[in-house]
N, CA, C and O of each residue as an XYZ file, in Angstrom:
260
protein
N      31.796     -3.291     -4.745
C      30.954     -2.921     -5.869
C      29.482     -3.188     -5.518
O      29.003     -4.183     -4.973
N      28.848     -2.023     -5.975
C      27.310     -2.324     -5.585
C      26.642     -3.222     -6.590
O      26.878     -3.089     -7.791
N      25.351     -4.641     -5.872
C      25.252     -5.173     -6.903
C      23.792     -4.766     -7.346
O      22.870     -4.604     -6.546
N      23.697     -4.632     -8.607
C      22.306     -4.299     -9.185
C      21.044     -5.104     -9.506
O      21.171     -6.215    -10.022
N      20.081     -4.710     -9.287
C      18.597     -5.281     -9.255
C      18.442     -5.816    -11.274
O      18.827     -5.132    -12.222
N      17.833     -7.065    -11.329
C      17.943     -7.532    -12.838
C      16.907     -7.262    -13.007
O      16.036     -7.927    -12.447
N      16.497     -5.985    -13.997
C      15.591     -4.718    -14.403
C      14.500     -5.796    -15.313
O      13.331     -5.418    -15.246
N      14.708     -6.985    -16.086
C      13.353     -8.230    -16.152
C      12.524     -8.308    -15.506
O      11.342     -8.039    -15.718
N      13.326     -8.922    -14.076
C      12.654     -9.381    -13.246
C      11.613     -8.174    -12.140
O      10.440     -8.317    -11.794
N      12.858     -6.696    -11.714
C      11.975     -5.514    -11.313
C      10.765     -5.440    -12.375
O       9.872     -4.730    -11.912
N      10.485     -5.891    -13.514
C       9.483     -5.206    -14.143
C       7.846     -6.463    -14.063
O       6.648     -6.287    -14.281
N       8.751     -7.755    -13.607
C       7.406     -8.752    -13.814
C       6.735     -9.495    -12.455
O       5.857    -10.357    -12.408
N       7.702     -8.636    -11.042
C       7.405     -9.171     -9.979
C       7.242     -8.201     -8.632
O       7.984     -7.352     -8.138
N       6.355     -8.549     -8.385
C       5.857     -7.319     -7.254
C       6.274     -7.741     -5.891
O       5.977     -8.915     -5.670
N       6.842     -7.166     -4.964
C       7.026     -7.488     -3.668
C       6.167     -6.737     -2.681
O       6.160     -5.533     -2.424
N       5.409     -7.772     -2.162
C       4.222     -7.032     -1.130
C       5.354     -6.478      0.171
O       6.575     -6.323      0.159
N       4.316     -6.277      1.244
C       4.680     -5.733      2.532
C       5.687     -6.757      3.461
O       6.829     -6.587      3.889
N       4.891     -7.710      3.555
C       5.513     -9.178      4.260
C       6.538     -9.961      3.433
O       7.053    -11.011      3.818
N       6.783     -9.370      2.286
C       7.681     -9.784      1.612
C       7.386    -11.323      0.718
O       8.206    -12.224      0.541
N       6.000    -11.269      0.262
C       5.304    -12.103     -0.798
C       5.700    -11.550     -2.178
O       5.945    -10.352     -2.318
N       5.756    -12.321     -3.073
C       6.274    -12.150     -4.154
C       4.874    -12.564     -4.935
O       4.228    -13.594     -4.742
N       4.585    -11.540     -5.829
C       3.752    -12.091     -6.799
C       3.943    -11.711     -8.160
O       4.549    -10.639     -8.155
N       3.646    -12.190     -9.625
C       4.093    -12.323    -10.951
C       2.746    -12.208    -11.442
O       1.785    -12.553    -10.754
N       2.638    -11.758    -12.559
C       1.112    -12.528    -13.461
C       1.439    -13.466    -14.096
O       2.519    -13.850    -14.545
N       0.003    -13.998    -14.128
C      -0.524    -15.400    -14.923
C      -0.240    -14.682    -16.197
O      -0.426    -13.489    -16.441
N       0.426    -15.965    -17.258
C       0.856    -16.041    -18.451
C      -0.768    -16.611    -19.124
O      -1.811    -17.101    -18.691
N      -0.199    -16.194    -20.394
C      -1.143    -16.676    -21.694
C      -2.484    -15.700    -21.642
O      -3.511    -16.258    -22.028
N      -2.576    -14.748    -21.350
C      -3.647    -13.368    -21.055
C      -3.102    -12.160    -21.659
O      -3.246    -11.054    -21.138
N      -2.453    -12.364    -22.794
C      -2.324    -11.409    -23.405
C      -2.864    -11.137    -25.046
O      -3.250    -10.061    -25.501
N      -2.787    -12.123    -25.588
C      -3.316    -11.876    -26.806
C      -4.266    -13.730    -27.060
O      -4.380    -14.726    -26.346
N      -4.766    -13.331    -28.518
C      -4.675    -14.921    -28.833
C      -5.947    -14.990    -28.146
O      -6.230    -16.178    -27.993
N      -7.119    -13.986    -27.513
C      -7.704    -14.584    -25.993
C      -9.027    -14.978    -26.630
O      -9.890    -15.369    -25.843
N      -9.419    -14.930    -28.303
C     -10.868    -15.563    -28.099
C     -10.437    -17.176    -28.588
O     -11.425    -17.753    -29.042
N      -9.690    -17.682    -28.592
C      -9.483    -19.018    -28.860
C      -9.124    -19.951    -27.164
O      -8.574    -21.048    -27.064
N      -9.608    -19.136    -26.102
C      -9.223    -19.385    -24.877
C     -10.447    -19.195    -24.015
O     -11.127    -18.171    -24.084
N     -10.842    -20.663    -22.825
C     -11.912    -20.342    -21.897
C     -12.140    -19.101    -21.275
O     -11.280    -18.230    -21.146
N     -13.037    -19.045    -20.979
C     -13.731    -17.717    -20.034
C     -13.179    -18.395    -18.639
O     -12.607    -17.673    -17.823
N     -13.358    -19.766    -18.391
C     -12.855    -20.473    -17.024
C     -11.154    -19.964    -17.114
O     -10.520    -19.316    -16.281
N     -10.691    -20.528    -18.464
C      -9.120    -20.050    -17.736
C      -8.707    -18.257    -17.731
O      -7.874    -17.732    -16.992
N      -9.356    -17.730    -18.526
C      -8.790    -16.272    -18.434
C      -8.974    -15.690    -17.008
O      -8.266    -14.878    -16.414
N     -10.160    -16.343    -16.596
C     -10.218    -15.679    -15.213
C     -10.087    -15.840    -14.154
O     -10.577    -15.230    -13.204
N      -9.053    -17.121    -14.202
C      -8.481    -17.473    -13.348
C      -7.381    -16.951    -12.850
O      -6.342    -17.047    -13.502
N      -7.396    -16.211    -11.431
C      -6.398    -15.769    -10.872
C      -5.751    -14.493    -11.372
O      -4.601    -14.064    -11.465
N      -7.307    -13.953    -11.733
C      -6.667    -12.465    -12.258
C      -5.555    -11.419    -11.488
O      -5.155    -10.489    -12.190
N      -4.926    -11.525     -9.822
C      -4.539    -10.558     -9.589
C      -3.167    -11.217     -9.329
O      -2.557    -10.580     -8.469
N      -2.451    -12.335     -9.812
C      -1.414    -13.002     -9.910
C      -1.248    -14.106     -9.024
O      -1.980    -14.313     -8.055
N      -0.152    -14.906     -9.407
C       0.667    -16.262     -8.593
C       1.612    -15.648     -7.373
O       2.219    -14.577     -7.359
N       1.570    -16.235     -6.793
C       2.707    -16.369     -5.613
C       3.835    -17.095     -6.198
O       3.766    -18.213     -6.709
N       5.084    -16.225     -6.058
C       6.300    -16.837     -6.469
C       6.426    -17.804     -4.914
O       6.177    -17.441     -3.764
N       7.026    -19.465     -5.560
C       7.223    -20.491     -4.513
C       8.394    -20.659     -4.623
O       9.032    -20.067     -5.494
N       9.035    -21.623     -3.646
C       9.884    -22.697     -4.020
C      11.273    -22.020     -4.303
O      11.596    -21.041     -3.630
N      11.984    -22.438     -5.137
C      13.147    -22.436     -5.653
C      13.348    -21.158     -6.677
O      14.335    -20.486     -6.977
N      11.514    -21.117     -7.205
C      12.138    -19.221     -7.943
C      12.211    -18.840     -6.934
O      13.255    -18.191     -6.869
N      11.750    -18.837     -6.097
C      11.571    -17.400     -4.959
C      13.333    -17.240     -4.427
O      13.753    -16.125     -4.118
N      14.090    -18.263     -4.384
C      15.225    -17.744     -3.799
C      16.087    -17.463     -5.250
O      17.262    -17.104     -5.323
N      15.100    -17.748     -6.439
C      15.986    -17.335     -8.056
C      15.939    -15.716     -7.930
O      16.925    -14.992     -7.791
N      14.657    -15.327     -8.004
C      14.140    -13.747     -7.393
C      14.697    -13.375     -6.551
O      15.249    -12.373     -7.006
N      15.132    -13.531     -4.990
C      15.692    -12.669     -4.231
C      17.278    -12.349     -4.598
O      17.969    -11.331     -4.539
N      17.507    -13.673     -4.991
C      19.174    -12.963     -5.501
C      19.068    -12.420     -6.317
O      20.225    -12.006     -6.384
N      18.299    -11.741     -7.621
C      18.003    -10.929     -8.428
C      17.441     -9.962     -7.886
O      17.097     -9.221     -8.807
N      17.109     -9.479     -6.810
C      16.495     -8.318     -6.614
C      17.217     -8.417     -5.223
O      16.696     -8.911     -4.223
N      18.692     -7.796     -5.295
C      19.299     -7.750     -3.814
C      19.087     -6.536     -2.824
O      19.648     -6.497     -1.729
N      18.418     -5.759     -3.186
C      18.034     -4.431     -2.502
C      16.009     -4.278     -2.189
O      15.394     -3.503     -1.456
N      15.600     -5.182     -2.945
C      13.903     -5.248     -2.646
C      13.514     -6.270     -1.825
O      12.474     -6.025     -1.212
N      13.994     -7.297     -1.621
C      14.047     -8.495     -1.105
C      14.642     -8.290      0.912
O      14.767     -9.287      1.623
């Protein structure tokens, strides 16, 4: 049986070339004038998935990975 990609995670995590994983920074969506100018713009083009998600992510994405 073929196993399928968990369509969440295809939608909130990008897989570069070298096979870097990156997500966006949370809390930048609404809510934003009660929030620094220092934190909104921090790290506008996303996180690097590390650690222990990163092997949560590859078994969820068994065909991108």
């Amino acid at each position: 049986m073929k196993s399928k990609s968990h369509s969440g995670v295809k939608k909130r995590v990008k897989v570069k070339g070298k096979g870097t994983m990156m997500t966006c920074k949370s809390c930048k969506k609404h809510l934003l004038s009660d929030k620094s100018k220092r934190g909104k713009k921090a790290s506008p083009f996303g996180l690097h998935v590390i650690g222990k998600k990163k092997q949560d992510v590859k078994r969820m994405l068994p065909g991108l990975v």
